[in-house]
C-alpha positions in Angstrom: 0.0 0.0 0.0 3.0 2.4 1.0 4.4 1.8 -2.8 0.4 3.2 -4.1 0.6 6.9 -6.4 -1.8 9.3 -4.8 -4.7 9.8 -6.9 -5.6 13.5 -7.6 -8.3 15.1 -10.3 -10.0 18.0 -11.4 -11.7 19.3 -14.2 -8.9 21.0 -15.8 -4.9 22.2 -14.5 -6.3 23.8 -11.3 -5.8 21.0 -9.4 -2.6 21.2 -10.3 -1.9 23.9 -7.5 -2.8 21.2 -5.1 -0.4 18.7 -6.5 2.1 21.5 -6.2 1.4 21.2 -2.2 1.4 17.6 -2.7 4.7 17.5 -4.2 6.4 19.7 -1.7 5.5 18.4 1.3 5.1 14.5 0.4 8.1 14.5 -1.9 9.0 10.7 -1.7 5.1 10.2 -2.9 4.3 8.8 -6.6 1.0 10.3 -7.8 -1.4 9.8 -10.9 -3.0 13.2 -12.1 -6.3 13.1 -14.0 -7.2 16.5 -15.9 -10.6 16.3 -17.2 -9.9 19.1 -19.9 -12.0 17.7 -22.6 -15.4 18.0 -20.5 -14.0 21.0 -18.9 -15.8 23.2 -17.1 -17.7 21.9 -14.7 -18.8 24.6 -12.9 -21.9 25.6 -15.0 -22.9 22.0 -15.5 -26.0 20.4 -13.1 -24.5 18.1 -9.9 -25.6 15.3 -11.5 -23.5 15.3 -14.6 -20.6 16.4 -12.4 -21.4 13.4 -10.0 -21.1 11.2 -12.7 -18.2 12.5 -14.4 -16.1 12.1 -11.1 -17.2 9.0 -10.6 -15.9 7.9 -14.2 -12.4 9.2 -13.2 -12.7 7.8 -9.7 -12.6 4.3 -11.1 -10.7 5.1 -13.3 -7.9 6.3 -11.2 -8.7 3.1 -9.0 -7.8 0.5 -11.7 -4.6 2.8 -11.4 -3.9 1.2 -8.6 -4.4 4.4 -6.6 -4.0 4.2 -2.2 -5.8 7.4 -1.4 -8.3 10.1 -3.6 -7.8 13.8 -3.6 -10.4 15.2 -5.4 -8.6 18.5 -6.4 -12.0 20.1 -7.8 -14.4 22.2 -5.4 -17.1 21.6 -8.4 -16.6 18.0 -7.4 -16.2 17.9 -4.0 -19.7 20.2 -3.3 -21.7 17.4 -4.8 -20.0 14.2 -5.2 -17.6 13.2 -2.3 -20.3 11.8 -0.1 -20.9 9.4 -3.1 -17.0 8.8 -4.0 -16.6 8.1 -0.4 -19.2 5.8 -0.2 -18.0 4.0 -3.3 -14.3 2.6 -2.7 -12.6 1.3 -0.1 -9.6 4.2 0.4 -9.5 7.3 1.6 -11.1 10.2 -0.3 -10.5 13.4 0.5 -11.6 16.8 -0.7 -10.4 20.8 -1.0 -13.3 22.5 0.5 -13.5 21.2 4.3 -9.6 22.4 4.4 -10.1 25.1 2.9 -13.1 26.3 5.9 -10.1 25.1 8.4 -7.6 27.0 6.7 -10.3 30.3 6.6 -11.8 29.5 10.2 -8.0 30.1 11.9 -7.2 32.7 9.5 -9.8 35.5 10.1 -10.5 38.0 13.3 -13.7 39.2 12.9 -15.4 35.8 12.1 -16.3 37.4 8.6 -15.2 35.3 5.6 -16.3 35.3 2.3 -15.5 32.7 -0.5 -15.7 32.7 -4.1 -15.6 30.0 -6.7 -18.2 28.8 -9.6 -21.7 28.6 -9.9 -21.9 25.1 -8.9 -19.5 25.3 -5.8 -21.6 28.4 -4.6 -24.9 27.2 -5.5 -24.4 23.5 -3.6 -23.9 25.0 -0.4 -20.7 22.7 0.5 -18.4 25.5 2.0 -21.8 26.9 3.8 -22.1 23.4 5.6 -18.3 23.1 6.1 -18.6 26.4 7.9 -22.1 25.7 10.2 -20.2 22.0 10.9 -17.1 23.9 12.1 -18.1 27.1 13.8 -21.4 28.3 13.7 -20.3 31.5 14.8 -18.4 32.0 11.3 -20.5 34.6 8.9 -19.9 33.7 5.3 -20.6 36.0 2.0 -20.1 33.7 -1.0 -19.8 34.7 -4.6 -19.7 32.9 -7.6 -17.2 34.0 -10.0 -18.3 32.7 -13.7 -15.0 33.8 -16.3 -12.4 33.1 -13.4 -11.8 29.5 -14.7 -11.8 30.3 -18.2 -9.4 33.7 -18.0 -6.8 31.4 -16.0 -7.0 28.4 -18.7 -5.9 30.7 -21.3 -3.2 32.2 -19.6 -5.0 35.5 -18.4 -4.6 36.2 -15.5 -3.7 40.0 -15.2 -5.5 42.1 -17.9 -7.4 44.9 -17.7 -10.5 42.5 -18.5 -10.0 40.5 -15.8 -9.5 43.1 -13.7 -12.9 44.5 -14.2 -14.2 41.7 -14.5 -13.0 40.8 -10.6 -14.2 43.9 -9.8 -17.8 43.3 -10.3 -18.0 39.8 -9.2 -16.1 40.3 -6.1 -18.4 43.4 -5.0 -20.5 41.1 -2.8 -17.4 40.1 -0.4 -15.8 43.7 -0.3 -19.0 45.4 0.7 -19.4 42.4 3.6 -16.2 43.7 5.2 -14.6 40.3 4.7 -11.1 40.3 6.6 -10.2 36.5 5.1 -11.6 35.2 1.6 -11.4 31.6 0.6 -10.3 31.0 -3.4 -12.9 28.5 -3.3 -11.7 26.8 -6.7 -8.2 25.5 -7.2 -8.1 27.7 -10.3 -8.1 31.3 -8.3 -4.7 31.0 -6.9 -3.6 32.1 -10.5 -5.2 35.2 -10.1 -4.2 36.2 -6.7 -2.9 39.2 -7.2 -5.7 41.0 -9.1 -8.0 39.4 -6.5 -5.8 40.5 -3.8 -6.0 44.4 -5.5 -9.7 44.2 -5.6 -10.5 43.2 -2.1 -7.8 45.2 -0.4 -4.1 44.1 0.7 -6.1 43.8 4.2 -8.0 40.7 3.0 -6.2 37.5 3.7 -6.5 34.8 0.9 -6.8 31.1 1.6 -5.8 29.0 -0.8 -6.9 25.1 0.3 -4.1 23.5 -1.3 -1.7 23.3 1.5 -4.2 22.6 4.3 -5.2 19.8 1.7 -1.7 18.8 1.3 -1.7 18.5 5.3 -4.8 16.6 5.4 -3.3 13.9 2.9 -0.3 14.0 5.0 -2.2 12.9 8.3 -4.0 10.9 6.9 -0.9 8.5 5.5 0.7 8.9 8.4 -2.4 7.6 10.8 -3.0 4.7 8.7 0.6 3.7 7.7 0.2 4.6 3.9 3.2 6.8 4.0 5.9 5.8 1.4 9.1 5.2 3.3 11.4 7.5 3.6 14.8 7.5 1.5 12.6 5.5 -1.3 13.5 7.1 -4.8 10.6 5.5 -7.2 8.7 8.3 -6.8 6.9 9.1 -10.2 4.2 11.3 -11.5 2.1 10.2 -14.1 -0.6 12.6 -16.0 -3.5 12.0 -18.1 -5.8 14.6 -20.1 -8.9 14.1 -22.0 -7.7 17.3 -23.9 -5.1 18.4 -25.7 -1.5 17.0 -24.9 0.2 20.0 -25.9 -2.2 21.8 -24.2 -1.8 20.5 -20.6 2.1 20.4 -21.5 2.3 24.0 -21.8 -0.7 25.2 -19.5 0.4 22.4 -16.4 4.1 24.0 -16.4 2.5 27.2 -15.5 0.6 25.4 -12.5 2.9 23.0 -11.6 6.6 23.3 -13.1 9.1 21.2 -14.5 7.2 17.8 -13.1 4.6 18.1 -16.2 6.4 14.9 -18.2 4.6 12.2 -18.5 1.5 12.5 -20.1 -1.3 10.3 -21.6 -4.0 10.8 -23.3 -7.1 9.9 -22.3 -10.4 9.4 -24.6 -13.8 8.6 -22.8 -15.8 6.1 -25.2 
């Protein structure tokens, strides 16, 4: 079981942010990446087709061989981890409770907003995470349709993004948020024209490293952990999309570990 790749997905490269946390911290770990480019996004689409498309690369990533499941997609994860959990016999873990976590320790006035797409926002998921955690927590959420698609082209800094975060984002500022969750794995790309809109005062959580810790725990509770000193560590991609595609757009997200890919066609 130690010897397992990690299994981690998401619709597109975002996920790739949390594979970047992944990476650092579980360095001696071997993990198989599954970027659902050619049905991406996922964020406008019902919970039901989303439900079933993760559950396609759930087994898919199983037959892998896979010890553990990181679903890397808050799309995903607000509507489908219940029913991946329930499904197969590892550990499946998601981005949004860890993200609340991250958020709940972050913030002094108990005033948090998060942002992400239509379908994270209109689940519910991090509204739940929050009421489960600390009912005391008062969240503004925004959906933020355009994010996703300005950051899979490479955008992440022009002046049409910027006004484009500037009306989306109105909800949180006028709450008087003091910590903001990037409630898709996508936003960290576009931290820094977030970060101008909302104010330098604003904290932004990323959930990739409290992820990363959660995965981390986890292996280490349940002796999954790859031993230490081991040097077969290998990460292995696969796109529905474009090759050259994900080659160019997961160096951006990731960095020089983008090697290995495979395509991958859905029949």
């Amino acid at each position: 079981m130690t010897d397992r790749p990690i299994g981690v997905f998401d619709s597109g490269l975002g996920g790739l942010t949390v594979l970047r946390a992944l990476v650092d911290l579980l360095p001696g770990e071997s993990v198989v990446y599954f970027g659902d480019t050619g049905r991406f996004p996922y964020g406008p689409k019902p919970g039901g087709e989303v439900t079933k498309y993760a559950l396609e690369i759930g087994d898919l990533l199983v037959d892998r061989g896979v010890k553990l499941l990181v679903v890397a997609c808050n799309s995903a994860a607000s509507v489908a981890l219940d029913t991946l959990d329930a499904r197969y016999d590892i550990p499946v873990i998601g981005v949004v409770a860890p993200g609340v976590r991250a958020a709940a320790r972050a913030t002094r006035s108990g005033r948090v907003g998060v942002i992400g797409t239509v379908g994270t926002i209109a689940s519910g998921a991090y509204q739940h995470a929050a009421d489960a955690l600390d009912a005391d927590l008062e969240l503004t959420c925004a959906a933020c349709p355009g994010f996703v698609e300005f950051v899979e082209a490479g955008d992440v800094e022009s002046d049409q993004v910027h006004v484009l975060a500037e009306r989306l984002l109105a909800p949180v500022c006028d709450a008087g948020v003091d910590t903001l969750v990037l409630g898709c794995t996508h936003y960290p790309l576009l931290a820094r024209t977030i970060g101008d809109v909302v104010g330098r005062d604003v904290v932004l959580v990323s959930s990739a490293d409290e992820t990363a810790f959660a995965v981390r725990d986890l292996l280490d509770r349940q002796g999954m952990r790859a031993a230490p000193g081991t040097e077969t560590n290998k990460h292995l991609f696969l796109t529905s999309g474009p090759v050259d595609t994900f080659l160019t757009l997961g160096e951006r997200f990731l960095g020089p570990e983008v090697v290995t890919i495979e395509a991958w066609q859905w029949s």
